[in-house]
Each structure stands twice: as structure tokens, then as C-alpha cells.
C-alpha positions in Angstrom: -175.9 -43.4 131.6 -173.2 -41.0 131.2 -171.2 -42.1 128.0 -167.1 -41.0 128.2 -166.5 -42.3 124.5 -169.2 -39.8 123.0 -169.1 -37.1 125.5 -167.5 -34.1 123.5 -165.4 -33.2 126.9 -163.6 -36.7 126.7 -160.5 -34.8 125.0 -159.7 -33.5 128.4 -159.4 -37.1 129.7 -156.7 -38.1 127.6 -154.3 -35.2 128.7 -155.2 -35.5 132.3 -153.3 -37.4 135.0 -155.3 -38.1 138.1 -153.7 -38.5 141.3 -155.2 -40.4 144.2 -154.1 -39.7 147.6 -154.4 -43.3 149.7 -151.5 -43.0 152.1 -153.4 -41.8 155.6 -153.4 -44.1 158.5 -157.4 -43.2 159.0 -156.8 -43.8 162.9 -160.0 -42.6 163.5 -161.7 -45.0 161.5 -159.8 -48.0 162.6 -160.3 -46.9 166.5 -164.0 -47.1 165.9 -164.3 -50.5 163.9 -161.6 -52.4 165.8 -158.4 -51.8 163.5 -160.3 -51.6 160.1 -158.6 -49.7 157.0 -161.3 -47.5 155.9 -160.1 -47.9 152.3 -160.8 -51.8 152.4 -164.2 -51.0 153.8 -166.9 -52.6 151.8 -169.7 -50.5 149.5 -173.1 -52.3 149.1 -172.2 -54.1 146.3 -169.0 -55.3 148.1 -166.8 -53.0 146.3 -163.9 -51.3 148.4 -163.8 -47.9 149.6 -160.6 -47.2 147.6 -161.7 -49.6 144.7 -165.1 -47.2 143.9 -162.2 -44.0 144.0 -160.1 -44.8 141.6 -163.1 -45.9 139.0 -164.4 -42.6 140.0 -161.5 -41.0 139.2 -161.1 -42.8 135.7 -163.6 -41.2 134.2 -161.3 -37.8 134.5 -157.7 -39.5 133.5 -156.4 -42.2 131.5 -153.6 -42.8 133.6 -153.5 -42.7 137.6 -150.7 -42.8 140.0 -151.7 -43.9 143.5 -149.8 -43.5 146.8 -150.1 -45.3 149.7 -147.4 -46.5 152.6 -145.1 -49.5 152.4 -146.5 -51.1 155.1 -150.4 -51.2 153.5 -149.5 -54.1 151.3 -153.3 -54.9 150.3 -154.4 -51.4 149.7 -151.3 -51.5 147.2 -151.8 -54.7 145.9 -155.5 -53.6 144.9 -154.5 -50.5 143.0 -151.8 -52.6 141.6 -154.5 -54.7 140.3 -156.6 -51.7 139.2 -153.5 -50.1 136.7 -152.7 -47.8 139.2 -148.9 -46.8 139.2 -148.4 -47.2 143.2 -146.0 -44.8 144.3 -144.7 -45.7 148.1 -145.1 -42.4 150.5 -141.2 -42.3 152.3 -140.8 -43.5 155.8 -140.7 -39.3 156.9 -144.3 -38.7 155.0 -145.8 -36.9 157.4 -149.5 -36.1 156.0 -151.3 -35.1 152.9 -148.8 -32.5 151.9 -145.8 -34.9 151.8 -148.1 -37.8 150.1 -148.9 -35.6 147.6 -145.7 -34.0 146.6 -144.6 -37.0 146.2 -147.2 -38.1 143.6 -146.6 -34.9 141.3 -142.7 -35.5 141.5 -143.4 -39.1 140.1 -146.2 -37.7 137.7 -143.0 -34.7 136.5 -140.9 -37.4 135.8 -143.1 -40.0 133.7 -146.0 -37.8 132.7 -145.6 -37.3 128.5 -145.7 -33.9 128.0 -149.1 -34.0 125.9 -150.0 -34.1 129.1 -151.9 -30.8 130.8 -152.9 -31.4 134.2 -153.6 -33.6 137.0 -156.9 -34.7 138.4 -156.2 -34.9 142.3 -158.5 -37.1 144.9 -158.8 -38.4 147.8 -159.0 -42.6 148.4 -161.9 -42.1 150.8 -164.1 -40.4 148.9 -165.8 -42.9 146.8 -169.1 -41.4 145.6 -168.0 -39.2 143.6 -170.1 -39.4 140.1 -167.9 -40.2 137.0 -169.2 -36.5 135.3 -168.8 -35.2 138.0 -164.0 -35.9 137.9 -164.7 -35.6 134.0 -166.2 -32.0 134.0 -163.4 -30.8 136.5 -160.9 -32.3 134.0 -162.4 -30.5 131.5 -162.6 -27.1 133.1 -158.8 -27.4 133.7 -157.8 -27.1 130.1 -159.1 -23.5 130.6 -158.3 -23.0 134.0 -155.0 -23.3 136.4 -156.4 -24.4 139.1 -160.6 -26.0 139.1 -162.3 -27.2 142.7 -166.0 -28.5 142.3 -168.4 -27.1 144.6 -171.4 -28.5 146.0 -173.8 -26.0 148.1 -171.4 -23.8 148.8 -168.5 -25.5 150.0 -165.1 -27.0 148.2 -164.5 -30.5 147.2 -162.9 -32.7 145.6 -161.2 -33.8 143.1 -159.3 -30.8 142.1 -157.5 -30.2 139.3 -153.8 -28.6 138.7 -152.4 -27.7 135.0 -149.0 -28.7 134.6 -147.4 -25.3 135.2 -148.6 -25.1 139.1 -146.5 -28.9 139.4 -143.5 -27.4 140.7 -145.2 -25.6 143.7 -147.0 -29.3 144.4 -143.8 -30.8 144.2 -142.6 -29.3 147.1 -145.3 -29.4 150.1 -144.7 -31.1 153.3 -147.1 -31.5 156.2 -150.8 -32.2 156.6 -152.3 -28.7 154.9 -152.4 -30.3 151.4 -152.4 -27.8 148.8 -154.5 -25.5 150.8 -151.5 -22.7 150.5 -151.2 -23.5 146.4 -154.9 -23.1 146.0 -155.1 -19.9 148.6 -151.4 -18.5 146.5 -152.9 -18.6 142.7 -156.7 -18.8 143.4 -158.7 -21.3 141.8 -161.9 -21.8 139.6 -165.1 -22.8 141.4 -167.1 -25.4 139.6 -171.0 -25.6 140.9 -172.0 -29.0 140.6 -174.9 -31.2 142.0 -172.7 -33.8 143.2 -173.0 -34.0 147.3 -170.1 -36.2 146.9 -167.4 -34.1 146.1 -167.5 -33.1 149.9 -168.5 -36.7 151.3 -165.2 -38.4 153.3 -164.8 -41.2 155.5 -163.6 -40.5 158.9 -166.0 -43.1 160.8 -168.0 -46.0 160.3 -171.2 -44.0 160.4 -169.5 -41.6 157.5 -169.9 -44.6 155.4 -173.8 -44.5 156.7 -174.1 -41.1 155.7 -172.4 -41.4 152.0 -174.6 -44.0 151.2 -177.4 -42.0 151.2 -175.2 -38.9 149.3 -174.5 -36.5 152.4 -171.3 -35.5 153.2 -169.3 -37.3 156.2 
């Protein structure tokens, strides 16, 4: 079992914030299992999508700040619950860019400034292995910007040291950091984690993950 209180990498925890995206409307997911939130969708062991994300995402941070929309009251009530700072997406969000820009503005004003980076993910992606979010937070104390990869292609989480904030801050849209990653280049981290590139989109997604492929 993979051990965060004797792992020598744990340092990198404790000045990591990790950031979990939850605010889509995953209309695609709720057209094919008649209205469904994805992110309340159950694991095996009962366990919510979102729920098994932010554990995962633990193992990289000791602090995370979630955002979701005002109008998801149990998806917010759950990372409440959790000891997630829930951080309410404005009425004008208008995708992944927006959503996240407005978690690293809350994480600038309230992060202390021991503080090095943050650890971002995605609330549908709940497979991801616990070494898997700590390795990327450790990788980021040398590096400005660290994305795992698993057989060749980019996942998530991804990690951003604190000096690349102010160019988070400030995206709008549905393109994510994709131009922040393209503008400073980031570190590639090979790891054996078929999870790091495993969403939910569909019901059948959640199939698939179970079994470790990507959605």
C-alpha cells in the first residue's frame, strides 16, 4: 500500500494546493442516463464519482478548493463534507477556462505563501492512483509546469508553481489551460497510471474505467 506519511516525496504535499475542477454540466452524461450528474454516479463500492476525485487528489495537497455551480447543491454539499473549500463558478462561467480561473484567484488570495504550487484535476476522473497526484506534486517543486503521461498521451492532474497563477487567473472559455501549458511548455511525467487519461463523458465511460482504460 502506498504509505504518504513515510514516503520521502510527502514534503511536496504540504506546499501543494490541489484544485478540482467540478463545475461542468456533463450534458452528455445526463442525456444518456435520464438526467444523471455524472459526478454523483456511483463506483463499485458505492462511492461517488466526485467523492473517489478528491481522495485521489489528497494524496498530492493538503488543502483543496473545489468549484462547482450554485445551482449543484449536492455535488457542493458533498465536497463541503469532504474539507473541500467550495468556490461557486459565476452565473457568466462559460467552461473549463472560466471555472478554473476562478479557483486560482481564490487559491491567490488565501493560499499561505509556503505554498508552491497547485495540483489541478478534473471531478470526473476518479481513478486516478494516489502516487500517481503525489509524484506530479512532487515533480513540480522542480518544474513550472508537470502533466503525467500514460502511453503517450497527456493527463491529468497537472501541476502549476505559483509563478504561472497570474496567467491561470485570467482564462475564459472552454480551452482550459491548454494556451498556458502550449505558452511556457511543460514537463512530461511517464507514468503507468491508465487513469490519468480516463474521463466520464457516458455511462459506458464508467464501464470502461472500471476496468483502467481511458473513456
Amino acid at each position: 500500500m502506498f504509505d504518504l506519511e513515510t514516503n520521502p516525496d510527502n514534503a511536496a504535499r504540504a506546499h501543494c494546493v490541489g484544485i478540482l475542477l467540478a463545475a461542468g454540466r456533463g450534458r452528455r452524461y445526463a442525456g444518456a442516463a435520464a438526467g444523471q450528474d455524472k459526478l454523483l454516479a456511483p463506483l463499485p463500492d458505492g462511492t461517488p464519482v466526485v467523492m473517489a476525485a478528491v481522495a485521489s487528489l489528497r494524496a498530492g495537497a493538503t488543502r483543496i478548493v473545489a468549484i462547482t455551480r450554485a445551482d449543484n447543491e449536492r455535488v457542493a454539499a458533498l465536497l463541503t463534507q469532504a474539507g473541500c473549500d467550495v468556490v461557486m463558478a459565476g452565473p457568466d462561467a462559460d467552461g473549463m477556462g472560466d471555472s478554473l480561473a476562478a479557483a486560482v484567484r481564490h487559491v491567490m488570495r488565501t493560499a499561505d505563501h509556503a505554498v508552491e504550487a497547485c495540483l489541478v484535476a478534473l471531478g470526473d476522473m476518479p481513478w486516478i492512483r494516489a502516487d500517481t497526484c503525489l509524484r506530479v506534486a512532487a515533480a513540480a517543486r522542480q518544474h513550472p509546469i508537470v502533466a503525467p503521461v500514460w502511453n503517450g498521451q497527456r493527463g491529468h492532474p497537472v501541476a502549476f508553481q505559483r509563478a504561472i497563477w497570474p496567467a491561470l487567473a485570467v482564462l475564459a472559455g472552454d480551452v482550459g489551460a491548454r494556451a498556458v501549458v502550449a505558452r511556457h511548455g511543460a514537463t512530461e511525467l511517464e507514468v503507468d497510471d491508465a487513469a490519468v487519461c480516463a474521463d466520464m463523458d457516458t455511462p459506458e465511460d464508467l464501464t470502461a474505467g472500471r476496468r483502467g482504460e481511458p473513456g
